[in-house]
C-alpha positions as CSV (number, residue, x, y, z in Angstrom):
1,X,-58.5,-79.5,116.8
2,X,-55.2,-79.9,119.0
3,X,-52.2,-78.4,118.5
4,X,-50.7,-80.8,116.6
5,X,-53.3,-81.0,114.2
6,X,-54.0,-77.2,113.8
7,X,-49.7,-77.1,112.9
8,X,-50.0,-79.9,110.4
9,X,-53.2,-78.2,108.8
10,X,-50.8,-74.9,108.5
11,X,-47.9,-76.5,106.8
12,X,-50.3,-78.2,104.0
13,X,-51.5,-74.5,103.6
14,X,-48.2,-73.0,103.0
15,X,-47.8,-75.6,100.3
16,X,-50.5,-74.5,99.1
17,X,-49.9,-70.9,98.9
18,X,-46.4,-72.6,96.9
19,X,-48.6,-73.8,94.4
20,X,-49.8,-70.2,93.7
21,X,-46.1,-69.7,92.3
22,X,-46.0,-68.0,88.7
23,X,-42.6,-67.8,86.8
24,X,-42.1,-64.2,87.0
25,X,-42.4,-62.3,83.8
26,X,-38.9,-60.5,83.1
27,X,-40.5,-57.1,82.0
28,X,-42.4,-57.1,85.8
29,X,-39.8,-56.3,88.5
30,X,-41.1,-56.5,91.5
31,X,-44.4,-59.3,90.2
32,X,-45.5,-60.5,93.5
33,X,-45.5,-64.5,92.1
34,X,-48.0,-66.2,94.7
35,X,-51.3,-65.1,95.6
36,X,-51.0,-62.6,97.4
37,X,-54.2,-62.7,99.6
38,X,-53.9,-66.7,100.2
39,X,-50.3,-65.7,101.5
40,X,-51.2,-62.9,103.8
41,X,-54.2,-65.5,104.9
42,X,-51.5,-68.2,106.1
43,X,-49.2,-66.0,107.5
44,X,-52.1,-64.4,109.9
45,X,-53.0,-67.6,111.0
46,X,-49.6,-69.1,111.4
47,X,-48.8,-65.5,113.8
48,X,-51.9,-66.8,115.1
49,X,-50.8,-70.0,116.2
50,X,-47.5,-69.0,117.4
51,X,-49.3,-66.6,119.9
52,X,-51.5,-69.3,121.1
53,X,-48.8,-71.9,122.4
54,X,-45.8,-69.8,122.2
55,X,-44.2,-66.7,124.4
56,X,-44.1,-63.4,123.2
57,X,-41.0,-63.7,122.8
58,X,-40.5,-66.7,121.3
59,X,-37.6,-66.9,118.6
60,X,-39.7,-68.8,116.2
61,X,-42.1,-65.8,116.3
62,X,-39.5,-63.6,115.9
63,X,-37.9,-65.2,112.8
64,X,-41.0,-65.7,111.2
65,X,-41.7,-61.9,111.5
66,X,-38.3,-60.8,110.0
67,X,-38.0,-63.3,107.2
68,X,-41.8,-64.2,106.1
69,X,-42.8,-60.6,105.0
70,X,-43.6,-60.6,101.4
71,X,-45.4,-63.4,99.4
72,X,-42.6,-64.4,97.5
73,X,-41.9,-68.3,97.5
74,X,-38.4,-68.2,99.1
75,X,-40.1,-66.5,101.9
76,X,-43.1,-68.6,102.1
77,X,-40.4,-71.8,102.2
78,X,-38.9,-70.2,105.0
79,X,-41.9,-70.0,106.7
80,X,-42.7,-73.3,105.8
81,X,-39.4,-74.6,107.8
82,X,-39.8,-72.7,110.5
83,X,-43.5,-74.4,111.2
84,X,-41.6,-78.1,111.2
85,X,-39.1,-76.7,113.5
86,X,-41.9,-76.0,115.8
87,X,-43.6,-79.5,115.1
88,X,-40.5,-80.8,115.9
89,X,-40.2,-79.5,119.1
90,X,-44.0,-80.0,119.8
91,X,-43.4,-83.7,119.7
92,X,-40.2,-84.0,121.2
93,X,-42.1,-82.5,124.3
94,X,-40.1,-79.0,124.4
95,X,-43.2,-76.7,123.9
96,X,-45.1,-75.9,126.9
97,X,-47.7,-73.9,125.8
98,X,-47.9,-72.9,129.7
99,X,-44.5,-71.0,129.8
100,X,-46.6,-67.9,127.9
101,X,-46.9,-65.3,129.9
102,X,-50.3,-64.9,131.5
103,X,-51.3,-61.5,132.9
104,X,-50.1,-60.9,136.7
105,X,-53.1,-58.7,138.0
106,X,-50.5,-57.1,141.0
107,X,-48.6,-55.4,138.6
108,X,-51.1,-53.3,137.7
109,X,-52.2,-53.3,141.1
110,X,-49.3,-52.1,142.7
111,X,-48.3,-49.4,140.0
112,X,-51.8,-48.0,140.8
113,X,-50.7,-47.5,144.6
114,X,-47.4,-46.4,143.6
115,X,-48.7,-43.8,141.7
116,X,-51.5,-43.0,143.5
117,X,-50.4,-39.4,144.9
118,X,-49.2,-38.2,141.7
119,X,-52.9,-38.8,140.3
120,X,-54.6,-36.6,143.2
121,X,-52.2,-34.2,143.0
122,X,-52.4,-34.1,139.4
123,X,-56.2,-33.6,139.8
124,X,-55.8,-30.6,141.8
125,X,-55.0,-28.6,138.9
126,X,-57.6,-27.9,136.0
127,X,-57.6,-25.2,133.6
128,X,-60.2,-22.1,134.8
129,X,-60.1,-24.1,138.5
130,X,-62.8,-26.0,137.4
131,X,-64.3,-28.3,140.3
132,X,-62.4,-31.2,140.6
133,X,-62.0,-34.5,143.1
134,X,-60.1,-34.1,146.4
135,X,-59.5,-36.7,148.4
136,X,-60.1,-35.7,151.2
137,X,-61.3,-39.5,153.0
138,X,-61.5,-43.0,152.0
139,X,-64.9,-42.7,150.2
140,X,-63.1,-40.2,147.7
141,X,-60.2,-42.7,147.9
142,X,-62.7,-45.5,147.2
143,X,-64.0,-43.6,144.1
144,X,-60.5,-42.6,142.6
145,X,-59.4,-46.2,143.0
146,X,-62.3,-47.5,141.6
147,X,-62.3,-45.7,138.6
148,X,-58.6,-46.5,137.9
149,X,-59.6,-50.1,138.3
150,X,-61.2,-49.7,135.3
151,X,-58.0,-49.5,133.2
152,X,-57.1,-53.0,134.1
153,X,-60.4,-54.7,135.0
154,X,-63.8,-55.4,133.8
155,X,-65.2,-57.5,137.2
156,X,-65.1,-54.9,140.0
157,X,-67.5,-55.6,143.1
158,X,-67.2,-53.0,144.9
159,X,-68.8,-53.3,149.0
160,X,-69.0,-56.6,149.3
161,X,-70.1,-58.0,152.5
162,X,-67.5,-60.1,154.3
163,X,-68.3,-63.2,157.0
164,X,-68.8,-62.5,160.4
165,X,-65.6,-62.0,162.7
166,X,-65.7,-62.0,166.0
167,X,-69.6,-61.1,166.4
168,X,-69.4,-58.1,163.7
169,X,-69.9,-58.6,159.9
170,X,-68.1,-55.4,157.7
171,X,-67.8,-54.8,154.1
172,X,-64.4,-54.7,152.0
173,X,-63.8,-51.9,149.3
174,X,-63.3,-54.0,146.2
175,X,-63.4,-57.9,145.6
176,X,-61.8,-58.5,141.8
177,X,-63.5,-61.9,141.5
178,X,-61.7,-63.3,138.4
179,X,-58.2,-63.5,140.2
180,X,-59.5,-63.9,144.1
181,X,-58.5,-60.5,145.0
182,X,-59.6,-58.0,147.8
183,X,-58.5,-54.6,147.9
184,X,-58.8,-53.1,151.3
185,X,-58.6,-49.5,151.1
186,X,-58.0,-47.0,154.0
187,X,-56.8,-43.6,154.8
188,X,-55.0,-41.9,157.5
189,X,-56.2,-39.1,159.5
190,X,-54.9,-37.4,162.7
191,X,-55.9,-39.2,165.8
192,X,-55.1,-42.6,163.9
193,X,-51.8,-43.7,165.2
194,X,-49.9,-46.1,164.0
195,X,-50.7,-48.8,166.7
196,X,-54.4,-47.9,166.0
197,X,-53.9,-49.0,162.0
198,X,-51.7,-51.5,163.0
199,X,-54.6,-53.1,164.9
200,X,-56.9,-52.7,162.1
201,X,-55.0,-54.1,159.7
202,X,-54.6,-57.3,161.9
203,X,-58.2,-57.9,162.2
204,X,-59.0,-57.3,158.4
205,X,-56.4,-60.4,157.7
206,X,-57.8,-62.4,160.3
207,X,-61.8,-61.5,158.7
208,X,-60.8,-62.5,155.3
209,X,-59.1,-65.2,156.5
210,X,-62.2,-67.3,155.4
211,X,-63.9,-65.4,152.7
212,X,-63.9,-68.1,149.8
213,X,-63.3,-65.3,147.0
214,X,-60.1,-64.4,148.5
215,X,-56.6,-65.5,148.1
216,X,-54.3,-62.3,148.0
217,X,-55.1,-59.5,150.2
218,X,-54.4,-56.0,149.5
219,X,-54.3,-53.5,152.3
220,X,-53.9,-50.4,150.8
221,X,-53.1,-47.2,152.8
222,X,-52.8,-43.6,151.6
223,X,-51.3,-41.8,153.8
224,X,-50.1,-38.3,152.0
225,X,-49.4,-36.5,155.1
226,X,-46.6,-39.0,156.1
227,X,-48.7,-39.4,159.7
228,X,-47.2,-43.3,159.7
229,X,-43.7,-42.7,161.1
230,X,-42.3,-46.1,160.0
231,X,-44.6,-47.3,156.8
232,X,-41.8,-50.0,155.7
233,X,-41.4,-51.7,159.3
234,X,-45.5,-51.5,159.2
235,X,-45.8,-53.2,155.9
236,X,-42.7,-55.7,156.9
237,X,-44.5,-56.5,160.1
238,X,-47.9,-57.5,158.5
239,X,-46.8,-59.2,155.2
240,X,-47.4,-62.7,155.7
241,X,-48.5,-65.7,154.0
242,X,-50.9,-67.5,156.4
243,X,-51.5,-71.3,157.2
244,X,-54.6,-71.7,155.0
245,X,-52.6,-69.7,152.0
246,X,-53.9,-66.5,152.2
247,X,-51.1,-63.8,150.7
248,X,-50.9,-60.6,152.7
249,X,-49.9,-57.6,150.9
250,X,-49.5,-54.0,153.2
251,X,-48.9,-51.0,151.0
252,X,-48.8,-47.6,152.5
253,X,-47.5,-44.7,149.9
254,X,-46.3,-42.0,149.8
């Protein structure tokens, strides 16, 4: 069933709730006078609707909200006019059902690296000094980050192997399948200088450059001692969009 037809099936079902009306009795203020659960049954599935082709925060959705509360059958005609508006507008071509907003994985993504400190520091102090996680290298980095994935998302490969590059096959830290994402994780250390990440960084880009799962690259660096003199003129230096569409995202916080 299209969207056309699911609306049209809708409006006859509002009528139908209409023809639940009862007079309402003089001695029963308040009577609801349609049926009740035939009313609250429409009005789901009409919310329903709306969510499918509309935007969150669609006017029609909000109207219907505020004025198609009760079953009372002033409301359910407003209701009732609101659903040919949208037919309306369906077949004058002004609904796109692909303006709604879709979830954008990097926000998540980059609230996570953004916040990233305050969780470890936060995780440094437990009631009694119970044990806790330090991160003290990238494999505890790699096992924070991973279980803060979780929040967001259900497909996490974690280790994946990557092609060959230059004679040498490696593995990346996390590959989020659904959305062609690889987070590369790292963290710094003294003796790494910035040249020396800098130069790391390049030849991760160039190895994913062909990895068919992979069209946003995430090069996440923690670097909580502030060893990276200049992070912003590091991260402004590798973003890049290359030839073949690969989007290059550095990210070194604090």
């Amino acid at each position: 069933m299209n969207e056309k037809e699911r609306l049209e099936k809708l409006i006859e079902k509002g009528k139908s709730v209409l023809n639940t009306h009862k007079p309402n009795p003089s001695h029963m203020i308040g009577f609801t006078t349609l049926d009740s659960g035939k009313f609250i049954a429409w009005k789901t599935q009409v919310l329903s609707f709306f969510g499918d082709i509309l935007p969150l925060d669609s006017p029609y959705i909000e109207t219907f909200k505020s004025n198609v509360k009760q079953a009372y059958k002033s409301s359910t005609q407003e209701g009732i006019g609101i659903l040919e508006s949208v037919k309306e507008d369906l077949n004058f071509g002004l609904i796109n059902k692909d303006t709604k907003p879709k979830f954008d994985p990097t926000i998540p993504l980059f609230n996570l690296f953004d916040k990233f400190h305050q969780i470890v520091r936060q995780l440094r102090y437990r009631y009694d000094s119970r044990e806790t996680l330090n991160v003290h290298d990238e494999y505890d980095m790699q096992n924070l980050l991973h279980s803060l994935l979780h929040l967001y998302f259900d497909d996490i490969r974690p280790e994946e192997w990557t092609p060959s590059y230059a004679g040498k096959s490696s593995r990346m830290d996390f590959l989020l399948k659904d959305y062609k994402i690889i987070i590369e994780v790292k963290k710094t250390r003294k003796g790494l200088t910035e040249r020396e990440l800098g130069t790391q960084l390049i030849d991760d880009i160039a190895r994913y450059k062909s990895h068919p799962d992979c069209e946003t690259l995430l090069c996440f660096t923690y670097d909580p001692e502030g060893l990276i003199g200049n992070p912003r003129g590091l991260e402004n230096d590798l973003n890049r969009q290359e030839e073949n569409g690969l989007n290059v995202k550095v990210i070194i916080r604090p």
